[in-house]
N, C-alpha and C positions, 0 to 999 in steps of 0.2 A: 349484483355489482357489475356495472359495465366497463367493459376493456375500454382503456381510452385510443384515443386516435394514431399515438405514437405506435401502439403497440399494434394495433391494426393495418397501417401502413408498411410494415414488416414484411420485404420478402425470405427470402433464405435466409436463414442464422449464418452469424457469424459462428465458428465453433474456433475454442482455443488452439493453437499451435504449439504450446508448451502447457503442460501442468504445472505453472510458477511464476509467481507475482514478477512480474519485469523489472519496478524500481527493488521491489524487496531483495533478490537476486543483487543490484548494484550493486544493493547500499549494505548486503549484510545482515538484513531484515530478517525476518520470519510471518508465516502468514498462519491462517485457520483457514479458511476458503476463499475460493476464486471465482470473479467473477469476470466475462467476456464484455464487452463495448458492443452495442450492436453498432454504431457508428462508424469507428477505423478498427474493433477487432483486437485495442489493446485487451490482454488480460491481468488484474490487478485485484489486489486482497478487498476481503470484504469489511463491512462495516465493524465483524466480531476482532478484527487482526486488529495489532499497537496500531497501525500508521492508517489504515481507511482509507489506500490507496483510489479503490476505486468511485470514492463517495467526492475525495478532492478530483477526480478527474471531470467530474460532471461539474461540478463547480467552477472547476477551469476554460473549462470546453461548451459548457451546454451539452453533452451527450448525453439524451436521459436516459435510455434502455440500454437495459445490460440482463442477460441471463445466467445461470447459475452456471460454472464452469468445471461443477464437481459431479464424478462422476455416477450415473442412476439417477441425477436431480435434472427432470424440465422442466424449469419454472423461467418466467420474465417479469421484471421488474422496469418501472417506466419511475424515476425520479420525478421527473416533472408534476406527473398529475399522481401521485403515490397508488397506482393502478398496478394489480401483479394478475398471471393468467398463468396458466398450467398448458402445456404441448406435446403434443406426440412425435 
């Protein structure tokens, strides 16, 4: 399977600033896992969490990559082209 372009164009990861969905936090929320923006760096709940914070923000934005923001997991995800890679 080949990484796509997004994902290959990748310098330094973004890594999260907080361990916690940003809107979830607002609004009262709750999450199951986080995930980072490789784009601006927000971090926001995954697709398993009520709201799929981070799956509206790509929809919003166009940001496709996001890497897992939980901790022991390096993996990246590219939305765009459903292309996922593993990192050290």
């Amino acid at each position: 399977m080949a990484i796509c372009e997004d994902i290959q164009q990748l310098g330094e990861l973004k890594q999260p600033k907080k361990h916690e969905c940003e809107i979830c936090v607002k609004n009262g929320g709750r999450w199951v896992h986080l995930r980072t923006c490789q784009t601006c760096g927000v971090t926001l709940c995954c697709d398993d969490s009520p709201m799929k914070h981070m799956s509206a923000h790509f929809h919003a934005t166009g940001h496709p990559v996001i890497i897992s923001a939980e901790p022991g997991e390096k993996w990246i995800w590219c939305y765009a082209h459903e292309s996922f890679a593993g990192y050290e």
